[in-house]
C-alpha positions in Angstrom: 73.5 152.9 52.4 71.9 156.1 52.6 73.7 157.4 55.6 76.8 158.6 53.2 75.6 161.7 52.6 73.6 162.5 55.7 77.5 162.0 57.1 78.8 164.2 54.8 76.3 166.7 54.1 75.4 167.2 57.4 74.9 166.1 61.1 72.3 164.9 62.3 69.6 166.1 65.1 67.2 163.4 66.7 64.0 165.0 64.8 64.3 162.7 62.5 65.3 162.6 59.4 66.0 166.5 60.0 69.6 167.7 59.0 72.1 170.6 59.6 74.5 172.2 57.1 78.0 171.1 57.2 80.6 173.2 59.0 82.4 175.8 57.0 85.7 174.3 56.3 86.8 177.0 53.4 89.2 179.4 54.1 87.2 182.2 54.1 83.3 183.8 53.4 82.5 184.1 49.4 80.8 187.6 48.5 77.3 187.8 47.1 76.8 186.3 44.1 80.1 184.3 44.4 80.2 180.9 42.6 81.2 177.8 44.9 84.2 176.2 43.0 82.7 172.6 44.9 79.1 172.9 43.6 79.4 170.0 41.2 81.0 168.2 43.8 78.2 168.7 46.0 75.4 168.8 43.6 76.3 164.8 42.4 76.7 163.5 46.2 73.3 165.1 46.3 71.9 163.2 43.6 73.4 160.2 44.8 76.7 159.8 42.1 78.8 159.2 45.0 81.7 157.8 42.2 80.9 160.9 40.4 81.2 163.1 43.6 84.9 161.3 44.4 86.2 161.9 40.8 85.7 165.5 41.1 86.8 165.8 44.3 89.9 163.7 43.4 90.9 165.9 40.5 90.1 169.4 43.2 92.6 168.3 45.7 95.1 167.5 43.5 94.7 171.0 41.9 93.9 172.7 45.6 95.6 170.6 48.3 94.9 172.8 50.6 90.9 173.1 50.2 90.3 171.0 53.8 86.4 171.7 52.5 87.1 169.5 49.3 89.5 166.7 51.6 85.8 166.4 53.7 83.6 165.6 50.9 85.9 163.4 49.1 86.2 161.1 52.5 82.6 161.4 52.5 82.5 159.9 49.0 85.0 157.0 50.1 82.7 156.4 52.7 80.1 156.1 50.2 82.1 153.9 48.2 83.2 151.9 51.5 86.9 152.7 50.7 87.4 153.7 54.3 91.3 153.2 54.5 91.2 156.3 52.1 88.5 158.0 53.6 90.7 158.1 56.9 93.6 159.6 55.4 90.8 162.4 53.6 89.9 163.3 56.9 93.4 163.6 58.4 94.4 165.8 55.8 91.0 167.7 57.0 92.3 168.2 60.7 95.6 168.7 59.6 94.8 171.7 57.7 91.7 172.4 59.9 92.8 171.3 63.8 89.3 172.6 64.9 87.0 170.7 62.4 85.1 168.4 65.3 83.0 166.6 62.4 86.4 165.4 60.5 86.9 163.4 63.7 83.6 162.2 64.2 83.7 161.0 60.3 87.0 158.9 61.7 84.7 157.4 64.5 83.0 156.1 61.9 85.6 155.0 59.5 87.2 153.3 62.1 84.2 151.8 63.0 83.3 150.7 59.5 87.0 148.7 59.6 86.3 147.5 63.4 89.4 149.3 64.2 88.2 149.7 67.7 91.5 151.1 69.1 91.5 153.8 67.1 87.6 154.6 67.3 87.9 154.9 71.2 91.0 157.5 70.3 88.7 159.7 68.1 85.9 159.4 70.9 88.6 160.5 73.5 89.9 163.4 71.7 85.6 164.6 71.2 85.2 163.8 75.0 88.1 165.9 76.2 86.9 169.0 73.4 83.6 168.8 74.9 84.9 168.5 78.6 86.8 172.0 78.1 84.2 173.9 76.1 86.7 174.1 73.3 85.5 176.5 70.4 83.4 175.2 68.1 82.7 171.9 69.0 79.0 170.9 69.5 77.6 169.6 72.8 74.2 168.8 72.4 73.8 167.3 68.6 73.8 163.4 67.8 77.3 161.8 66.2 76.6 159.4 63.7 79.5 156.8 65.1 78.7 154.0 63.3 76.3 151.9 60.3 75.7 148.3 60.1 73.6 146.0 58.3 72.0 143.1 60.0 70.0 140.7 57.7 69.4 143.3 54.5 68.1 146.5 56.9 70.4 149.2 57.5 71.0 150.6 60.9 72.7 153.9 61.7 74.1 154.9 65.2 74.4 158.1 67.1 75.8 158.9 70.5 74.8 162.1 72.5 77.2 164.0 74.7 74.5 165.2 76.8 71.9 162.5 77.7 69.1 163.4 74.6 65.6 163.6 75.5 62.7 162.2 77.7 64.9 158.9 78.5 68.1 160.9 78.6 69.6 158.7 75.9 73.3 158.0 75.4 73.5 156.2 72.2 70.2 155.3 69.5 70.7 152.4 67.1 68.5 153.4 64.3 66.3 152.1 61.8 64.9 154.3 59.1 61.6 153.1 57.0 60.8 153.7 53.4 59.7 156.9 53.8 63.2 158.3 55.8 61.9 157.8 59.0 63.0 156.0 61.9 60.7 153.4 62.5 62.5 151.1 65.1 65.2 151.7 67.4 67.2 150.6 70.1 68.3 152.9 73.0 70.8 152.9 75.4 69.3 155.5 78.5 70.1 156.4 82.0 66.4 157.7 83.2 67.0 159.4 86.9 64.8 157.0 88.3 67.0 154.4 87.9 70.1 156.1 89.7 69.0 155.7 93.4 70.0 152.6 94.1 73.1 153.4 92.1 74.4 156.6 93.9 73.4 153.9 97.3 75.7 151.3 96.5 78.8 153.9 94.5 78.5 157.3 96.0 82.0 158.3 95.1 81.3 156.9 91.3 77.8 158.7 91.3 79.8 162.2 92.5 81.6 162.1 89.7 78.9 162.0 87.3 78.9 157.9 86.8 75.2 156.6 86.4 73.2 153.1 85.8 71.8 152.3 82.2 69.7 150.4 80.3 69.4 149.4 76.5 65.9 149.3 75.8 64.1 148.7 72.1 61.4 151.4 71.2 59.2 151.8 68.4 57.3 154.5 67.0 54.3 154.0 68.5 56.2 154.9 72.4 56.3 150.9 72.8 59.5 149.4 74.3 60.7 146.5 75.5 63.6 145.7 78.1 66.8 144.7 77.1 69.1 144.6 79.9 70.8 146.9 82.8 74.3 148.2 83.0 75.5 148.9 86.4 77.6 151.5 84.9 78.3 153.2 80.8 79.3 150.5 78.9 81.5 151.1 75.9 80.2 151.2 72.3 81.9 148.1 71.6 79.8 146.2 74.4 76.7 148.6 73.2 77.1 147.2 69.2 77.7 143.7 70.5 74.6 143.6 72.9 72.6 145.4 70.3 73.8 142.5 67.9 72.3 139.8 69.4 69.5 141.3 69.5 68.9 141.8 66.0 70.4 138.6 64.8 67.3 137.3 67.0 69.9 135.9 69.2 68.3 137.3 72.4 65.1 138.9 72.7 64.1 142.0 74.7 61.3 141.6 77.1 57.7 141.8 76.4 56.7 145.3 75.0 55.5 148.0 77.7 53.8 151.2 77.3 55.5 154.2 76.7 56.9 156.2 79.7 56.7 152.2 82.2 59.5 150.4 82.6 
């Protein structure tokens, strides 16, 4: 998949394909002119020698075990190479070092979810929530977690959920699929647009106080076309989200008829 090193590499924003620099993990600023002692790390991840990328970062740690920059592109590169047992314990050693480094456990999200360990997935989602509850330092608020990848009959899929409801829909999570030339062609959305809360805060004023809303999952194409999929009367869980998102790509249930953009 290609998603590897947009996980590694960077986060990702909604303007798709667009990416963001990675976090400094190092231990402190290089001077002008400095050489980085991870640049042939980084250079084969960029090139796509993800084997390459985990050899030298391999060899680093075991020379700098306290480098928590080289422990997050090696688990990059396991997840590259799918060994995701390994990439978990990478990560850990991240946070361990680095308590503060927000993306080490979003790249567990997805570990976890790449082994269906959903236990421990909701854990890593918890700890984000509660960071992002208190305004902890550092930790981004308004930027797309990639939580997840998936194939479903040969096309790749990548999944990103927003802290604050993203866009025109007010989006919660985006299943994604990117065409040939990087960009996202087709996608499913899970949304909670305000028009849909009325009824909602009617029948659950004490949820609706408390910042509980009504969703829907919704495919959307490039073009602004979407099609229903079906309500939630309140946020489902990623699990529920994957599973319903499933079916729906195995061709085991079928949105309804496409309607223009912006009517639902």
């Amino acid at each position: 998949m290609r998603q590897w090193l947009v996980l590694v590499l960077c986060l990702g924003c909604l303007q798709l394909p667009a990416q963001v620099k990675a976090p400094d993990l190092s231990p402190g600023q290089q001077g002008p002119g400095a050489e980085d002692p991870l640049a042939l790390g980084k250079k084969a991840m960029q090139h796509g020698d993800v084997k390459g990328g985990e050899a030298f970062f391999t060899k680093f740690v075991k020379e700098n075990p306290e480098s928590a920059e080289a422990w997050f592109y090696l688990g990059g590169c396991e997840i590259g190479l799918k060994n995701f047992e390994a990439a978990i314990q990478d990560f850990q050693k991240v946070l361990a070092l680095k308590p503060d480094a927000w993306v080490a456990h979003n790249n567990l999200s997805l570990a976890y979810a790449e082994k269906a360990d959903w236990a421990a997935f909701d854990k890593e989602r918890a700890i984000m929530k509660d960071a992002r509850d208190k305004n902890l330092p550092g930790v981004d608020k308004t930027s797309g977690d990639i939580i997840d990848e998936f194939s479903v009959n040969g096309e790749d899929y990548e999944v990103r959920y927003f802290y604050t409801l993203h866009g025109t829909y007010q989006v919660r999570y985006m299943i994604l699929h990117f065409g040939k030339d990087g960009k996202a062609d087709h996608w499913i959305e899970v949304e909670s647009l305000d028009v849909d809360q009325g009824t909602y805060k009617a029948l659950h004023p004490k949820e609706a106080a408390a910042g509980g809303r009504v969703y829907t999952m919704d495919t959307m194409l490039a073009n602004g076309n979407q099609g229903l999929i079906k309500f939630y009367e309140s946020e489902p869980t990623y699990e529920t989200v994957r599973a319903d998102a499933m079916k729906v790509l195995q061709g085991q249930s079928k949105p309804s008829a496409a309607m223009s953009p912006g009517k639902k």
